[in-house]
C-alpha positions as CSV (number, residue, x, y, z in Angstrom):
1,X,32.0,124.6,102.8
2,X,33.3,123.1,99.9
3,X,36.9,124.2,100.0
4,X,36.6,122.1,103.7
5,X,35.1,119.4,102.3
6,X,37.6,119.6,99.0
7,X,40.5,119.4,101.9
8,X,38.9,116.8,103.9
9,X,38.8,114.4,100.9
10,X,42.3,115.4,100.0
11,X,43.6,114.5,103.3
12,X,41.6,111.1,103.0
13,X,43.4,110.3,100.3
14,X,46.7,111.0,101.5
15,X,46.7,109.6,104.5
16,X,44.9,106.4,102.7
17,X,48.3,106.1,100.0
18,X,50.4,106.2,103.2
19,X,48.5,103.6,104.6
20,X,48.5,101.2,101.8
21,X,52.4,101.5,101.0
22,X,53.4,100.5,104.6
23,X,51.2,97.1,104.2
24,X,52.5,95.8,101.1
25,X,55.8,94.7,99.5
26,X,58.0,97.3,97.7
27,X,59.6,96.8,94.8
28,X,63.2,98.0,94.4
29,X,65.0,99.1,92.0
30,X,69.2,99.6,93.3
31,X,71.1,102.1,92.6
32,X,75.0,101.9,93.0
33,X,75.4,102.3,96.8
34,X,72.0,101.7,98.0
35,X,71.0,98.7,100.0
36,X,68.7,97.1,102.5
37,X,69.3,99.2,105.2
38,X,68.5,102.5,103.0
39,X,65.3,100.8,102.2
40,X,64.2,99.7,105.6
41,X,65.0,103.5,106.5
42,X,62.4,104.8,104.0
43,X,59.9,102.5,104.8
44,X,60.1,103.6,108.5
45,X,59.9,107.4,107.3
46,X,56.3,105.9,105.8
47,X,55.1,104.2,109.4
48,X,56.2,107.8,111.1
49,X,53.6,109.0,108.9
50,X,50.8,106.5,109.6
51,X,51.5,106.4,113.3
52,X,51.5,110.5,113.3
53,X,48.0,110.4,111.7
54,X,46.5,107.3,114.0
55,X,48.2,108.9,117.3
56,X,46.9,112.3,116.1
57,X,50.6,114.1,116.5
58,X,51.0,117.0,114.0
59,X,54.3,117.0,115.5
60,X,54.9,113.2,114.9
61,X,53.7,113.0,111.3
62,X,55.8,116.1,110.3
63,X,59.0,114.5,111.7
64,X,60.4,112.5,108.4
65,X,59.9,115.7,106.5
66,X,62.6,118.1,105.7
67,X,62.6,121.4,107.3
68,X,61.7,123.1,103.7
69,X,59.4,119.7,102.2
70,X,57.0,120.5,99.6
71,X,54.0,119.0,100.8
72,X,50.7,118.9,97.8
73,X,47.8,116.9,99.3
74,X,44.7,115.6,97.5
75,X,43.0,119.6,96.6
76,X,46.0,120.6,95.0
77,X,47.0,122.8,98.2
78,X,50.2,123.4,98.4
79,X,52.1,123.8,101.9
80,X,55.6,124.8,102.6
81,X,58.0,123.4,105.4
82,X,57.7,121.3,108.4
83,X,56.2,123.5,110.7
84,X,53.2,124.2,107.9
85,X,53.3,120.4,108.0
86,X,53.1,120.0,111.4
87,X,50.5,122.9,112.4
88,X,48.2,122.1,109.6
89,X,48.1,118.4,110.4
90,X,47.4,118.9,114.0
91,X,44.7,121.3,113.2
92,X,42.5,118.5,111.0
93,X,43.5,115.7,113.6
94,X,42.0,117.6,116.3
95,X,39.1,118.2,114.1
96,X,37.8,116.7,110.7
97,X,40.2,113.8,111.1
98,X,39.5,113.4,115.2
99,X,37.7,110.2,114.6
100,X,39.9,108.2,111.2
101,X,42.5,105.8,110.8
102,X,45.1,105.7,108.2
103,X,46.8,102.7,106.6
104,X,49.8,103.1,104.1
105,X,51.2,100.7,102.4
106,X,54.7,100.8,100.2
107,X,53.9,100.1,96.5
108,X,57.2,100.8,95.4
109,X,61.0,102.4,96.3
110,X,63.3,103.1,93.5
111,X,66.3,104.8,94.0
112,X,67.6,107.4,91.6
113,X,70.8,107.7,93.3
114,X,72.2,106.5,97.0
115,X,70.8,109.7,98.0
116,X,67.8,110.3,96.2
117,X,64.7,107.4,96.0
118,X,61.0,108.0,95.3
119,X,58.6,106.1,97.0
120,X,55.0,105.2,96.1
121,X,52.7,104.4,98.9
122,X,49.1,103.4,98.9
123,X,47.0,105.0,101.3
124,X,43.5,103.9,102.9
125,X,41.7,106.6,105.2
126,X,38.7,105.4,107.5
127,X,37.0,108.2,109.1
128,X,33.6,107.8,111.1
129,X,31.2,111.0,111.4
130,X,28.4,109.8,113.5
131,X,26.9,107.0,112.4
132,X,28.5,107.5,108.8
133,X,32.1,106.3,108.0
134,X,33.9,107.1,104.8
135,X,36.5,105.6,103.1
136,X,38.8,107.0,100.8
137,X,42.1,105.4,99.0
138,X,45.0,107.4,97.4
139,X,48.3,107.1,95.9
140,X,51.1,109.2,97.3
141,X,54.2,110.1,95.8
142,X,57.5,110.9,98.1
143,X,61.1,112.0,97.3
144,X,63.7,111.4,99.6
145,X,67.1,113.1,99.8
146,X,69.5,110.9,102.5
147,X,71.8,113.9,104.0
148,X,74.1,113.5,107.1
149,X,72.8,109.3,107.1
150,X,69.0,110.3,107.6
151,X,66.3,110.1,104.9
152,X,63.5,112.7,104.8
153,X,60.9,114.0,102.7
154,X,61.4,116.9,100.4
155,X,58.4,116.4,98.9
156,X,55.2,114.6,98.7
157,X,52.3,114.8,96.6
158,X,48.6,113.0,97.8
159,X,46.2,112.4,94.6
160,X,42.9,110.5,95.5
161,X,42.1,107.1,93.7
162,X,38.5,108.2,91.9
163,X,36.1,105.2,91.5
164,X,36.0,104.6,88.0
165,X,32.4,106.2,86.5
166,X,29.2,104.3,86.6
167,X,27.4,103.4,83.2
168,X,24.4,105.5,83.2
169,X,21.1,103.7,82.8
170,X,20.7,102.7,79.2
171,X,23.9,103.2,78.3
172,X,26.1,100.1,76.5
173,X,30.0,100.3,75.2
């Protein structure tokens, strides 16, 4: 029960970075050879991700990734390759994740060569159990590699954005 409930909240926060990186502005920093149209390609690899998770497609959200991607989400599980990708996304979307909606949102694209860019995106996760929703916010971290023309993710790494602690009772900085 608490490895699933360690995953669930991992998976909030991943898909909750995503979702906050495709909703607001990146920041770019060029390379030599890298230009609009590189960036406009990543940020479309981000919206395959968000419309994967909100159209529940295992197969759709694993598409930007490439066929060996490292993929870390928010419990510090560690999957190998697409399919993994793929099968283990379709798996929570047709359960713990049957009922949520994912935003993502670009924070930032740099590129560290014309092949090569990381891209921070904010992620915001909205999933309704019952009566209850929860909402969770992450950051996630993706590395490109552009090969043949076509971006995709080698790896990506989901870390959930903790509230910051609450002063206990009596307590004064």
């Amino acid at each position: 029960m608490k490895n699933h409930t360690r995953n669930r909240r991992l998976l909030c926060v991943l898909l909750a970075v995503v979702a906050c990186a495709l909703n607001s502005p990146a920041r770019a920093s060029a390379a030599p050879g890298t230009n609009a149209a590189d960036e406009a390609a990543l940020r479309e690899k981000v919206r395959q991700l968000e419309d994967g998770w909100n159209t529940k497609s295992g197969a759709l959200f694993a598409k930007p990734f490439a066929a060996d991607a490292d993929y870390v989400v928010i419990n510090g599980m560690h999957m190998r390759g697409r399919e993994a990708i793929e099968q283990s996304h379709q798996h929570i979307f047709d359960t713990i994740y049957k009922n949520s909606t994912l935003s993502l949102s670009v924070k930032q694209v740099r590129f560290l060569r014309p092949d090569v860019a990381v891209v921070h995106v904010l992620g915001h996760n909205k999933t309704r159990h019952g009566e209850e929703t929860r909402e969770t916010d992450a950051i996630v971290t993706l590395v490109l590699t552009k090969e043949k023309g076509d971006w995709k993710i080698v790896a990506f790494q989901n870390t959930l954005i903790a509230e910051p602690p609450r002063p206990t009772a009596g307590h004064t900085r």
